[in-house]
The first five atom37 places (N, CA, C, CB, O) and aatype in JSON, in Angstrom:
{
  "aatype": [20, 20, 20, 20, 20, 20, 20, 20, 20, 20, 20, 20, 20, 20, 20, 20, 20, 20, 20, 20, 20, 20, 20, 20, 20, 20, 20, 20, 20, 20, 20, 20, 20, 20, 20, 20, 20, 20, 20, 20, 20, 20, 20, 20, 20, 20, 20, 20, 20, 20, 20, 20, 20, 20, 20, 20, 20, 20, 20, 20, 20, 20, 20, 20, 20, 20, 20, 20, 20, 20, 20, 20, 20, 20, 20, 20, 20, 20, 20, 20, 20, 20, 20, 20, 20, 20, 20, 20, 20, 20, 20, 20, 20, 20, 20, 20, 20, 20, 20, 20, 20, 20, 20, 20, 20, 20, 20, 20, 20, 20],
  "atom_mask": [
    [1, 1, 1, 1, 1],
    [1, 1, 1, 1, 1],
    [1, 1, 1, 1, 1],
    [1, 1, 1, 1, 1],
    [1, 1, 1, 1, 1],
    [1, 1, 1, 1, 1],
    [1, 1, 1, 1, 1],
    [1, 1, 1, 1, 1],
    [1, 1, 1, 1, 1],
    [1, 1, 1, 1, 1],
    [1, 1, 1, 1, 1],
    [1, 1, 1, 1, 1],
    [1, 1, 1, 1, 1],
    [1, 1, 1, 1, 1],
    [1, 1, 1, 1, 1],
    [1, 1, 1, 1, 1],
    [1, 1, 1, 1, 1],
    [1, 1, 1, 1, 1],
    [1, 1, 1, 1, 1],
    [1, 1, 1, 1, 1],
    [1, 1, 1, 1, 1],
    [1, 1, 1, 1, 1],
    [1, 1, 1, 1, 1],
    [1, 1, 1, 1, 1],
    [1, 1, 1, 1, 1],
    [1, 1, 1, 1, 1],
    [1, 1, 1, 1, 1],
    [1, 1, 1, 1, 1],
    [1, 1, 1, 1, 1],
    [1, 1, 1, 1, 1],
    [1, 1, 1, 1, 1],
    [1, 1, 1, 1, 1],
    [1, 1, 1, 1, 1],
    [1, 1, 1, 1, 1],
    [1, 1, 1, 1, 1],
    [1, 1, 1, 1, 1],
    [1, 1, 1, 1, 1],
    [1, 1, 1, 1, 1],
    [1, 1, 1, 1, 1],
    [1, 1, 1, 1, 1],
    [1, 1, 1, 1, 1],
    [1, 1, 1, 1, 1],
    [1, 1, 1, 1, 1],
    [1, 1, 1, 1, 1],
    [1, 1, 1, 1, 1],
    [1, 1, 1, 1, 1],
    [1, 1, 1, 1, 1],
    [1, 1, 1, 1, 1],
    [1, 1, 1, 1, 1],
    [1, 1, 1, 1, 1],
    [1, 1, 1, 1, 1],
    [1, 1, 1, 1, 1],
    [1, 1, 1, 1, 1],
    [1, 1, 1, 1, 1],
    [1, 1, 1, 1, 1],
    [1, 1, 1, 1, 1],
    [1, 1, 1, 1, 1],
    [1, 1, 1, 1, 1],
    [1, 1, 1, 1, 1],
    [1, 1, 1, 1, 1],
    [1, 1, 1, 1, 1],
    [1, 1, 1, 1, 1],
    [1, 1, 1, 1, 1],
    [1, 1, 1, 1, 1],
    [1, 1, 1, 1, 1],
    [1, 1, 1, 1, 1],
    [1, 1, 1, 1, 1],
    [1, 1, 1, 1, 1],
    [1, 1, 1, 1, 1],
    [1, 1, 1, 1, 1],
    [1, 1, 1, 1, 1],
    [1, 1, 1, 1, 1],
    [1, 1, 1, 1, 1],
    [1, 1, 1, 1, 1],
    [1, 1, 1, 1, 1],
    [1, 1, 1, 1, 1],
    [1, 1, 1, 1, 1],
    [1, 1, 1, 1, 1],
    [1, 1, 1, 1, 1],
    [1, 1, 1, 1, 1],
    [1, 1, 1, 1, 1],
    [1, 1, 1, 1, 1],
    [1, 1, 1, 1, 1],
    [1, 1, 1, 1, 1],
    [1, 1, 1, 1, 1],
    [1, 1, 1, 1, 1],
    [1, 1, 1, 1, 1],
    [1, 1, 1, 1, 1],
    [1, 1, 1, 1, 1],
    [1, 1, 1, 1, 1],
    [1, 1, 1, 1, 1],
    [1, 1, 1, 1, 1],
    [1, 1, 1, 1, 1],
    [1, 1, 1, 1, 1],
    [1, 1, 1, 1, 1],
    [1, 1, 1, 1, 1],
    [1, 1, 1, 1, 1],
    [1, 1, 1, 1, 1],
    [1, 1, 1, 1, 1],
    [1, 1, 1, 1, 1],
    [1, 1, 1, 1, 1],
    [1, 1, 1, 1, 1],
    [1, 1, 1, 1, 1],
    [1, 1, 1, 1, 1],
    [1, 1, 1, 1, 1],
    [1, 1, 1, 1, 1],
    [1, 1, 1, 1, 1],
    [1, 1, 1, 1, 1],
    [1, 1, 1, 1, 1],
    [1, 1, 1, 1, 1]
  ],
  "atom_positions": [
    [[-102.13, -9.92, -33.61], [-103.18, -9.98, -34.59], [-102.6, -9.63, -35.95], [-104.33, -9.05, -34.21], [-101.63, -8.89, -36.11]],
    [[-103.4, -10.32, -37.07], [-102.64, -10.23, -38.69], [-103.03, -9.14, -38.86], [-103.01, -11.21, -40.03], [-104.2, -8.85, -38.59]],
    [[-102.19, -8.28, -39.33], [-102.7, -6.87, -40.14], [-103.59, -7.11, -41.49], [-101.29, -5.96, -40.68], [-104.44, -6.37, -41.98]],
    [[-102.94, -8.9, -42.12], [-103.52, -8.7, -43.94], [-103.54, -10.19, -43.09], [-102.37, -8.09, -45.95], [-102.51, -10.56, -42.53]],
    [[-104.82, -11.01, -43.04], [-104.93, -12.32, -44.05], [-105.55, -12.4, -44.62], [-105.05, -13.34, -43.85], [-106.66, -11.92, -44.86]],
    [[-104.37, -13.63, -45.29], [-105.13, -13.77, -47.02], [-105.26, -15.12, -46.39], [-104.07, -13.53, -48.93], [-104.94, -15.54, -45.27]],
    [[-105.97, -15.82, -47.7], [-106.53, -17.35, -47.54], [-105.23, -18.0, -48.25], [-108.23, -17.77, -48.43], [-104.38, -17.51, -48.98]],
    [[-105.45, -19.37, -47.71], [-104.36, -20.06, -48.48], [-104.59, -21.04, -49.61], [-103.65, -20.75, -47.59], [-105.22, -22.09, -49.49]],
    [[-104.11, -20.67, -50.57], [-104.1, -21.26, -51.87], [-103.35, -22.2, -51.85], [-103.79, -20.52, -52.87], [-102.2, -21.79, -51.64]],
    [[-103.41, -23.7, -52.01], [-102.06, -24.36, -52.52], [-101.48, -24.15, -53.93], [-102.21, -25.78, -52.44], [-102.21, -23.41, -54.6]],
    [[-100.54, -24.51, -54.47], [-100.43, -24.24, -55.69], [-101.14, -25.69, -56.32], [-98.86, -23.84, -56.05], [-101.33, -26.83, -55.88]],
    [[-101.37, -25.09, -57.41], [-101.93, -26.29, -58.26], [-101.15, -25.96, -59.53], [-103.73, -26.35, -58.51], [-100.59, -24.94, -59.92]],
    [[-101.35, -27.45, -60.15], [-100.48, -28.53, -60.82], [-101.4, -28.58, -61.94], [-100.17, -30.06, -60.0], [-101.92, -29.67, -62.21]],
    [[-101.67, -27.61, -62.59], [-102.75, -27.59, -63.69], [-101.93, -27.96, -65.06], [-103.55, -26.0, -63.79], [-100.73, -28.17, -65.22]],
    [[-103.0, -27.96, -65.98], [-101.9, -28.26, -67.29], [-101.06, -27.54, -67.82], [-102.38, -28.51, -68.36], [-100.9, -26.61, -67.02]],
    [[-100.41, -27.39, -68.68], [-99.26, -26.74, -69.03], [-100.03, -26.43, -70.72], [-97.6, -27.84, -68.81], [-100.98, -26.99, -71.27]],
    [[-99.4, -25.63, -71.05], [-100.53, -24.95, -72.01], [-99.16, -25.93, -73.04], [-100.95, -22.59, -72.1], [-98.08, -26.47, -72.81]],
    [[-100.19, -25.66, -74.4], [-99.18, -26.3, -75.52], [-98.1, -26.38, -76.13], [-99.37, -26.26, -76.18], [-97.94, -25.17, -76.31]],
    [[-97.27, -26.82, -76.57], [-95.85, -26.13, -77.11], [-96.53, -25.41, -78.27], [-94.44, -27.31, -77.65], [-97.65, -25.62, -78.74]],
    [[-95.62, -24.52, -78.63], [-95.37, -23.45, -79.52], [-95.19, -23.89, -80.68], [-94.38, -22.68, -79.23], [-95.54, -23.13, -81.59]],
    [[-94.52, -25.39, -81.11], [-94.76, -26.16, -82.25], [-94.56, -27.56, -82.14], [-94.03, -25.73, -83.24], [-93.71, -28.21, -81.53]],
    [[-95.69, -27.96, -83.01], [-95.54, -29.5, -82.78], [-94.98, -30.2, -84.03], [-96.96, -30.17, -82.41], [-94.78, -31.41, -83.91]],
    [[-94.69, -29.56, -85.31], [-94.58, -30.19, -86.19], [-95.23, -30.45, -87.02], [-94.33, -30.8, -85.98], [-94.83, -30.79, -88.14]],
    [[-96.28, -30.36, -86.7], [-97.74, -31.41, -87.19], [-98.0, -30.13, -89.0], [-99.91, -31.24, -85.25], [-98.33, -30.48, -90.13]],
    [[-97.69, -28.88, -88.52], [-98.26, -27.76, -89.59], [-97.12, -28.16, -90.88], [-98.1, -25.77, -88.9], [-97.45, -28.08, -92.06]],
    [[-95.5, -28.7, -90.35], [-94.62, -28.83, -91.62], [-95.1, -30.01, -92.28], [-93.05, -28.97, -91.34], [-95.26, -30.03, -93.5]],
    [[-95.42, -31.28, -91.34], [-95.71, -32.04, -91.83], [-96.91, -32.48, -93.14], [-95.67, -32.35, -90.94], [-96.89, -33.09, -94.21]],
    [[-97.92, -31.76, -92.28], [-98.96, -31.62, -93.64], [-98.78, -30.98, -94.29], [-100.12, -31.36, -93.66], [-99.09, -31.38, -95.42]],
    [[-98.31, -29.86, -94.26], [-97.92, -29.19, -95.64], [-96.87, -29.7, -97.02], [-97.32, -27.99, -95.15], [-96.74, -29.49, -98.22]],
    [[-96.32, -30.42, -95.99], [-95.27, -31.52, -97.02], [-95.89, -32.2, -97.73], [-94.39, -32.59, -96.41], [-95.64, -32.2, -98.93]],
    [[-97.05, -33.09, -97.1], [-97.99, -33.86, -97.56], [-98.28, -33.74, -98.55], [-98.85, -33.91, -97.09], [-97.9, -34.49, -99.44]],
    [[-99.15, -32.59, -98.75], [-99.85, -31.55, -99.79], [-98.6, -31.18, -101.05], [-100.39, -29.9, -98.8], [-98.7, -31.1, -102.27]],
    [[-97.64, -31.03, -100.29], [-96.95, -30.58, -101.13], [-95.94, -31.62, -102.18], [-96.32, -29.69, -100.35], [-95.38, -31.34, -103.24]],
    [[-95.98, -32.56, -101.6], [-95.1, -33.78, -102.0], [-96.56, -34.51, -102.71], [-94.16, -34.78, -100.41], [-96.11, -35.01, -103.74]],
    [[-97.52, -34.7, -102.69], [-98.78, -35.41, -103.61], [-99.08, -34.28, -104.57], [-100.34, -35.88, -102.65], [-99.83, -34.64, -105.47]],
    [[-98.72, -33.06, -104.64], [-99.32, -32.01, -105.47], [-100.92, -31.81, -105.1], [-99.11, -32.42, -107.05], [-101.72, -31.68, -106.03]],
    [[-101.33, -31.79, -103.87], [-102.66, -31.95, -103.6], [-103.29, -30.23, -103.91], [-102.84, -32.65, -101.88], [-103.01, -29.25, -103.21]],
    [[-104.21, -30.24, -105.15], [-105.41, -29.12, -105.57], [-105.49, -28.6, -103.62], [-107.44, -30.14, -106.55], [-105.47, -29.35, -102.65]],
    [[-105.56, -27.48, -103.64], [-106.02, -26.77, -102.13], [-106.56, -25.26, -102.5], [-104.51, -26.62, -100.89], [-106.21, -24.48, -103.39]],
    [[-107.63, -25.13, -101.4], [-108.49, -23.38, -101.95], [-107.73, -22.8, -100.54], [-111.01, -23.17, -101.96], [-107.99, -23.16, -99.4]],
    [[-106.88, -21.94, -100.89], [-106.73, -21.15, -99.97], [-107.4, -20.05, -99.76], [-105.79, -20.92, -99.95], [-107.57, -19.1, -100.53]],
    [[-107.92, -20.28, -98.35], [-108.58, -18.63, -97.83], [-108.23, -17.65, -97.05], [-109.61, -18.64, -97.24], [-108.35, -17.69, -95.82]],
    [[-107.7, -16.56, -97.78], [-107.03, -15.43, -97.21], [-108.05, -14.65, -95.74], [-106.81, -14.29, -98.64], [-109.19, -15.01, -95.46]],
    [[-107.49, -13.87, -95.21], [-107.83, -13.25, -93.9], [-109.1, -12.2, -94.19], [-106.43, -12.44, -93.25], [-110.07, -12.01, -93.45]],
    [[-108.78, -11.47, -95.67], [-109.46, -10.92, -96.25], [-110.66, -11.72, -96.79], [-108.77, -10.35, -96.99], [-111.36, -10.98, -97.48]],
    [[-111.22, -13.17, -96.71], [-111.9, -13.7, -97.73], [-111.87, -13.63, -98.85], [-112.69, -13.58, -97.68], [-112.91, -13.94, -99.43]],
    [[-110.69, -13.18, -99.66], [-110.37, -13.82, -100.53], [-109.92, -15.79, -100.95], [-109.59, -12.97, -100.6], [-109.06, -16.44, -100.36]],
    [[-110.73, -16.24, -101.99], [-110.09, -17.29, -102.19], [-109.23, -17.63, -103.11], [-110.72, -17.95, -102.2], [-109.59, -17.33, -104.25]],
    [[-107.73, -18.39, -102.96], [-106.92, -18.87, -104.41], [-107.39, -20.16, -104.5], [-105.15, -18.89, -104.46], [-108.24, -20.77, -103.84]],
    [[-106.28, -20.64, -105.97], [-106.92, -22.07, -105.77], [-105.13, -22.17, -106.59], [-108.94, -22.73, -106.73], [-104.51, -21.47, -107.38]],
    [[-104.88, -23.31, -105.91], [-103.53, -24.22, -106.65], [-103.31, -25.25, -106.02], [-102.1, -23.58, -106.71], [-104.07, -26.04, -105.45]],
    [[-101.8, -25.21, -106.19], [-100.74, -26.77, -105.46], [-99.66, -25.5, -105.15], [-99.9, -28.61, -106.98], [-99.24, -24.51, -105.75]],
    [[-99.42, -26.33, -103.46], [-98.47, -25.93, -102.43], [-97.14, -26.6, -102.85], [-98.95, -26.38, -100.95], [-96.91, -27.72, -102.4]],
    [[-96.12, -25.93, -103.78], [-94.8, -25.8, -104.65], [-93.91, -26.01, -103.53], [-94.51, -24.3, -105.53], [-93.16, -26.99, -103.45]],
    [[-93.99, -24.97, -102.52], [-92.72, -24.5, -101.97], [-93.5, -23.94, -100.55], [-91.77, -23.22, -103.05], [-94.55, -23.33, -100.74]],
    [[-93.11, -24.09, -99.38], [-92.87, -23.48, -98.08], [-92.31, -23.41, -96.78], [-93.44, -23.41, -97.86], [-91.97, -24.48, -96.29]],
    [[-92.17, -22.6, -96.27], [-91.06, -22.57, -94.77], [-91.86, -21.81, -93.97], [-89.34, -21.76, -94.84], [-93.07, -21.83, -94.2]],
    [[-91.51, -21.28, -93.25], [-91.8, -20.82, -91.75], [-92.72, -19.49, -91.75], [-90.31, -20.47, -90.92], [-93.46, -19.2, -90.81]],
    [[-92.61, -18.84, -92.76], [-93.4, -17.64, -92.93], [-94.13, -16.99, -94.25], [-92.59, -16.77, -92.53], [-94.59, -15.87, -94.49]],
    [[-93.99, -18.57, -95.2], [-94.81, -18.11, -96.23], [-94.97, -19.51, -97.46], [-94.02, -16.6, -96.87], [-94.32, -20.54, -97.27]],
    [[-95.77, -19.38, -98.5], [-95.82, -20.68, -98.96], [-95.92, -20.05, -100.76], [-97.33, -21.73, -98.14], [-96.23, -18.87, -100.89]],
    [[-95.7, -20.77, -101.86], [-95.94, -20.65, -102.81], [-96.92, -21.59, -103.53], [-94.97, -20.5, -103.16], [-96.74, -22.76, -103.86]],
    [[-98.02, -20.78, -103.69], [-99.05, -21.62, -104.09], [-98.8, -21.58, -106.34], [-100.88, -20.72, -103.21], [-98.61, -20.66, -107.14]],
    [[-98.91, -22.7, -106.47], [-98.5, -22.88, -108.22], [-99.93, -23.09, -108.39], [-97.3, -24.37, -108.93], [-100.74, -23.62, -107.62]],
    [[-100.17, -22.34, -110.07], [-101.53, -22.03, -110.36], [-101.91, -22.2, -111.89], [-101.79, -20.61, -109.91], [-101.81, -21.21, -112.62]],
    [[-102.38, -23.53, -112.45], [-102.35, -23.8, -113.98], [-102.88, -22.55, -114.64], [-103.27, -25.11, -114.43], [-103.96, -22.05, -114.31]],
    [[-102.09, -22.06, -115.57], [-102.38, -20.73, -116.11], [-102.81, -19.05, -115.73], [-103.15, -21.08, -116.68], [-103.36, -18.17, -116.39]],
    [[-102.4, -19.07, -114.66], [-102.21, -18.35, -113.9], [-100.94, -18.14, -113.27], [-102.96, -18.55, -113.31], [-100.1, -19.04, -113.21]],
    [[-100.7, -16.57, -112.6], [-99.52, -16.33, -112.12], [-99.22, -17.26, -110.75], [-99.46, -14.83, -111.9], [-100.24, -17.8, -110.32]],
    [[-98.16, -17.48, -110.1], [-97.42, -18.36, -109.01], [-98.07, -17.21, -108.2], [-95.5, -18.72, -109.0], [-98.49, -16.19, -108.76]],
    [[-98.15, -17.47, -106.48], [-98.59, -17.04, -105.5], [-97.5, -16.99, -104.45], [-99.68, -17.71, -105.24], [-97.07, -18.1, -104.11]],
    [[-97.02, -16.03, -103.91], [-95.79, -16.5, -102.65], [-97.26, -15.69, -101.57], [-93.41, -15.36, -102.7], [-97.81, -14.65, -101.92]],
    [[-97.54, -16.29, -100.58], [-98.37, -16.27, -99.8], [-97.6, -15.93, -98.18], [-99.12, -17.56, -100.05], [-96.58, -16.59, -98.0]],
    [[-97.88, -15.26, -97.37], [-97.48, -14.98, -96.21], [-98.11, -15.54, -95.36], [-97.44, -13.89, -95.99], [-99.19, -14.97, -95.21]],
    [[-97.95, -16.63, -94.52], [-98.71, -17.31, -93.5], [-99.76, -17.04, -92.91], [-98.18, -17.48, -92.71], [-100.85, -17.6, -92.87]],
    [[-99.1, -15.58, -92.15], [-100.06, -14.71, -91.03], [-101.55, -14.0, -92.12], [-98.78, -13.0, -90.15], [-102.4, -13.25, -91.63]],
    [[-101.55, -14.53, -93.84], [-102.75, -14.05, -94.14], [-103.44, -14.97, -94.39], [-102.83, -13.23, -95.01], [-104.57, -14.76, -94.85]],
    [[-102.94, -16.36, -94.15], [-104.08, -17.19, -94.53], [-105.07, -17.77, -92.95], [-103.31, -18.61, -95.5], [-104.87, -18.14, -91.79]],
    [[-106.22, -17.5, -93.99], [-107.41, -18.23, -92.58], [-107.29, -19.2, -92.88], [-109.09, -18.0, -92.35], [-106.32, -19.49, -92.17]],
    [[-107.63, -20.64, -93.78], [-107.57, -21.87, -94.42], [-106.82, -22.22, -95.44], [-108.53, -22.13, -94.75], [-106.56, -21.59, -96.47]],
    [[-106.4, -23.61, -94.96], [-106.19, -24.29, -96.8], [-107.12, -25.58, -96.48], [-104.05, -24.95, -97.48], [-107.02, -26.42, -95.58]],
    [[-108.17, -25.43, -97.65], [-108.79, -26.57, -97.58], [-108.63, -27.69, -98.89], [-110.14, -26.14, -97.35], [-108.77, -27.18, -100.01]],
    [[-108.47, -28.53, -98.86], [-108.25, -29.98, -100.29], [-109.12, -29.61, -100.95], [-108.51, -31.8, -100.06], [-110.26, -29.47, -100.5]],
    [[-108.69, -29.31, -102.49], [-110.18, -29.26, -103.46], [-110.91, -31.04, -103.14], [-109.64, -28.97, -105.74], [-110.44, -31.93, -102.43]],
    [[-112.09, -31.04, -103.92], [-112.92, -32.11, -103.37], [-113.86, -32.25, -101.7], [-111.88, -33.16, -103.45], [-114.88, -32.88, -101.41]],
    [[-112.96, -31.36, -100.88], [-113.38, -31.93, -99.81], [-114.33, -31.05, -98.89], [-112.25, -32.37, -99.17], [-114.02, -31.28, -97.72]],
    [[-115.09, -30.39, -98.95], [-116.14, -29.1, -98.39], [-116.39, -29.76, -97.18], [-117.73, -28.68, -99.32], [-116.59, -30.96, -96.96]],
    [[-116.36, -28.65, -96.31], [-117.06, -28.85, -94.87], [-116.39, -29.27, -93.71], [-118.03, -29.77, -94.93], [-116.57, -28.95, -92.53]],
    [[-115.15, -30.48, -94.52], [-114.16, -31.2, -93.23], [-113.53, -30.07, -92.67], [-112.86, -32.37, -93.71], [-113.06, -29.07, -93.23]],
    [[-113.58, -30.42, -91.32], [-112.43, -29.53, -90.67], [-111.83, -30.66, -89.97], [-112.88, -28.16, -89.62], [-112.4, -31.75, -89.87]],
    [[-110.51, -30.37, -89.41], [-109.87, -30.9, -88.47], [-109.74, -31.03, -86.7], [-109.11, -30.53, -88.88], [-110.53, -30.36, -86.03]],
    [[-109.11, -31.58, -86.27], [-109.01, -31.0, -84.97], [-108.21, -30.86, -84.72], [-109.37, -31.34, -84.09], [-107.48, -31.81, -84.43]],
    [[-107.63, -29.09, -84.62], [-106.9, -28.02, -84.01], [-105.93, -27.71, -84.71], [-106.47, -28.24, -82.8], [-106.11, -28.1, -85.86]],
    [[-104.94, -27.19, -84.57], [-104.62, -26.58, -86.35], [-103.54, -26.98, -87.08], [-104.35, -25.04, -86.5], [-102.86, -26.26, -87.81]],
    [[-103.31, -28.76, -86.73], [-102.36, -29.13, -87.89], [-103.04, -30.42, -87.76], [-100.55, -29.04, -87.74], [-103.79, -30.68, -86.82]],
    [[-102.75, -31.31, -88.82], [-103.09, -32.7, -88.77], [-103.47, -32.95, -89.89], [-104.0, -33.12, -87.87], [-103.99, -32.03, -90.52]],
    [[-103.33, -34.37, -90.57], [-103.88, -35.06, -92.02], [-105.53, -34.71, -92.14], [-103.66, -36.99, -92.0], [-106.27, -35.62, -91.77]],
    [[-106.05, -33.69, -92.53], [-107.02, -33.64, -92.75], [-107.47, -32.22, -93.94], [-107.48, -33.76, -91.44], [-106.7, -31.34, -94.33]],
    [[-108.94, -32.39, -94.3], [-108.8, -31.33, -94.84], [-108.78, -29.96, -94.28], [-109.52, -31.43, -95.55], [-109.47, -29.28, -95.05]],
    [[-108.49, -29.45, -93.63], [-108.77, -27.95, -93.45], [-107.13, -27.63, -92.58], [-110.55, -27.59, -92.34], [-106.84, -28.33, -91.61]],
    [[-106.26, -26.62, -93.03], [-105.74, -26.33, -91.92], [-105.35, -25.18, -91.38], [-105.0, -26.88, -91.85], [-104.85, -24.52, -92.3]],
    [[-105.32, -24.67, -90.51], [-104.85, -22.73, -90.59], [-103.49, -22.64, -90.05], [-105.95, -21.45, -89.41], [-103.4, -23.16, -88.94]],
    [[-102.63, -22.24, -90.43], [-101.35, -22.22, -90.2], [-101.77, -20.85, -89.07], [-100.23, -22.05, -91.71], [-102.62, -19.96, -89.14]],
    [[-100.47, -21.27, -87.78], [-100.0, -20.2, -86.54], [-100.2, -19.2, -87.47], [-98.33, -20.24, -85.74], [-99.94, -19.31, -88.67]],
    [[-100.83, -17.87, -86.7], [-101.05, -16.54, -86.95], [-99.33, -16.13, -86.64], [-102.41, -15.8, -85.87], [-98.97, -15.16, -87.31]],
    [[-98.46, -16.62, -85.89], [-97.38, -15.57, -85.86], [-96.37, -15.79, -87.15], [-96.53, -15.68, -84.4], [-95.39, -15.05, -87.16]],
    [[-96.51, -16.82, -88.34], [-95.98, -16.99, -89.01], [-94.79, -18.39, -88.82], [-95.76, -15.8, -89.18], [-94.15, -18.92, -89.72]],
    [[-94.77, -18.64, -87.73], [-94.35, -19.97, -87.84], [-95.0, -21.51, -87.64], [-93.51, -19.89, -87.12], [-95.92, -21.69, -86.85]],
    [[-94.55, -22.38, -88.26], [-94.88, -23.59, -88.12], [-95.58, -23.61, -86.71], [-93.69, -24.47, -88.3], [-95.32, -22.78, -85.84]],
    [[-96.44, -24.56, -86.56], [-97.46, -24.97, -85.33], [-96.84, -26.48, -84.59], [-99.29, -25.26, -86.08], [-97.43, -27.0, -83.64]]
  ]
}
């Protein structure tokens, strides 16, 4: 007689969770950044800036600001960058040609 049964599980073949980066976060940001596209960034704090995305890499971005001081921005504080003009769009999931995007909380590209 079994001292312990357990039931039998097969293993299952479920999905595989996402990669860690797809690209998709350098790419639009290039976008933006190569058209000089107006964007409101929204900090973690709800704070909002407003410029053009100059310069960025893996853990931070420089937002340029007509008459105003330059912005070097740290990834992990932004909640949004949304396109001036464009209210309300969001995307689906957190990189892609659209307006809204939130860059990975750990500071790298998505």
């Amino acid at each position: 007689m079994d001292t312990m049964s357990l039931p039998f599980f097969p293993h299952r073949r479920g999905k595989m969770p996402p990669p860690g980066e797809t690209g998709q976060e350098t790419l639009y940001l290039r976008s933006l950044s190569d058209r000089q596209v107006p964007v409101t960034v929204k900090l973690r704090d709800g704070e909002r800036v407003r410029g053009w995305i100059e310069y960025f890499d893996d853990a931070m971005l420089r937002l340029t600001r007509e008459g105003l001081p330059n912005l070097f921005i740290y990834k992990h504080q932004i909640s949004t960058i949304t396109e001036a003009g464009h209210k309300g769009v969001s995307h689906a999931g957190d990189a892609g040609n659209t307006a809204n995007h939130r860059p990975n909380s750990n500071g790298a590209g998505s």
